[in-house]
C-alpha positions as semicolon CSV with decimal commas, in nm:
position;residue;x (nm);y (nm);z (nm)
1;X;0,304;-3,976;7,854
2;X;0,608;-4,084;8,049
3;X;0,812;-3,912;8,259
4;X;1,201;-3,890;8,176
5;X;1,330;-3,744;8,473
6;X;1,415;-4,066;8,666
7;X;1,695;-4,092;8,476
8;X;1,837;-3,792;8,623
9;X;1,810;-3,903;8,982
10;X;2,096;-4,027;9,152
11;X;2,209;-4,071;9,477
12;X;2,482;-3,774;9,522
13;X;2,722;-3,657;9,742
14;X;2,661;-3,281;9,856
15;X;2,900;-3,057;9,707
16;X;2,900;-2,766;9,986
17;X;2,773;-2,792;10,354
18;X;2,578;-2,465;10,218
19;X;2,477;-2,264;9,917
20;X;2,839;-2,303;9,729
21;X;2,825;-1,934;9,519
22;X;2,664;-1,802;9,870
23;X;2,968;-1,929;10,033
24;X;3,259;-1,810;9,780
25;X;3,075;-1,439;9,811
26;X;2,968;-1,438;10,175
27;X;2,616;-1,408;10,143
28;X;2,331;-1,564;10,321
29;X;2,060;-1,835;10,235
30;X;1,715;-1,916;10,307
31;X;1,699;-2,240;10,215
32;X;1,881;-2,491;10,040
33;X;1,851;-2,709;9,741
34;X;2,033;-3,015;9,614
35;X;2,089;-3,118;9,239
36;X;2,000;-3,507;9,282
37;X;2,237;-3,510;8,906
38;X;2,554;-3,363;9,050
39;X;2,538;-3,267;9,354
40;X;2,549;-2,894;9,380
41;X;2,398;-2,693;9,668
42;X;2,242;-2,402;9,634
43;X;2,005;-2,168;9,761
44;X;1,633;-2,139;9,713
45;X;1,464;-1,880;9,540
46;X;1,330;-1,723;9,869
47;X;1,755;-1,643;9,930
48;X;1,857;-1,339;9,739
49;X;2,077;-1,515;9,493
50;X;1,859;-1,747;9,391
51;X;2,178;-2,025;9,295
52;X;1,977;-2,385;9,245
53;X;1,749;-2,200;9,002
54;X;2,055;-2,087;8,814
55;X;2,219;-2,390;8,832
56;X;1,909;-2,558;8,713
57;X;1,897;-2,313;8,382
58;X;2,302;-2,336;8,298
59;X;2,321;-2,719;8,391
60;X;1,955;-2,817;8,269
61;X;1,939;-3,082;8,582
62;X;1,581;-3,118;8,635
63;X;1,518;-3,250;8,973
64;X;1,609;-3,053;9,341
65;X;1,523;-3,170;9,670
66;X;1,563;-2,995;9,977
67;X;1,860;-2,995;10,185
68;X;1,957;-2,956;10,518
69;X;2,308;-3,027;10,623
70;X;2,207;-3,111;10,984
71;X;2,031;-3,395;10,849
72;X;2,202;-3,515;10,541
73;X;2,206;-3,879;10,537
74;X;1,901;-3,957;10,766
75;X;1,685;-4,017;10,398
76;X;1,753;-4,196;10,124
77;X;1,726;-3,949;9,902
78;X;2,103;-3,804;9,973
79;X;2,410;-3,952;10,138
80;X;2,727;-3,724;10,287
């Protein structure tokens, strides 16, 4: 069996320098997550709103990596 999810991974520009929803409503995070399809930041399932997991069920975006504004850039994996 092979795994189609590399051709969801891109490199992406982060949308928000925090959870985006968490930010319109003034809530606070845990941690945060990035959508390596789009973009999007949002907050981990340990936050209260739980916003990458619901992006990940209305977008359907499989793959999330962890993201931390303070050192966005220093990895490949994302570029701001």
């Amino acid at each position: 069996m092979t795994c189609t999810h590399g051709a969801h991974l891109k490199v992406v520009t982060p949308s928000a320098d925090g959870c985006e929803e968490c930010l319109k409503i003034g809530s606070g995070w845990v941690h945060l997550r990035l959508c390596r399809e789009c973009g999007h930041v949002g907050c981990c399932d340990d936050s209260p709103n739980t916003h990458a997991t619901k992006h990940f069920k209305a977008t359907g975006h499989p793959i999330m990596e962890t993201y931390d504004r303070r050192t966005a850039g220093a990895g490949a994996m994302s570029t701001k």
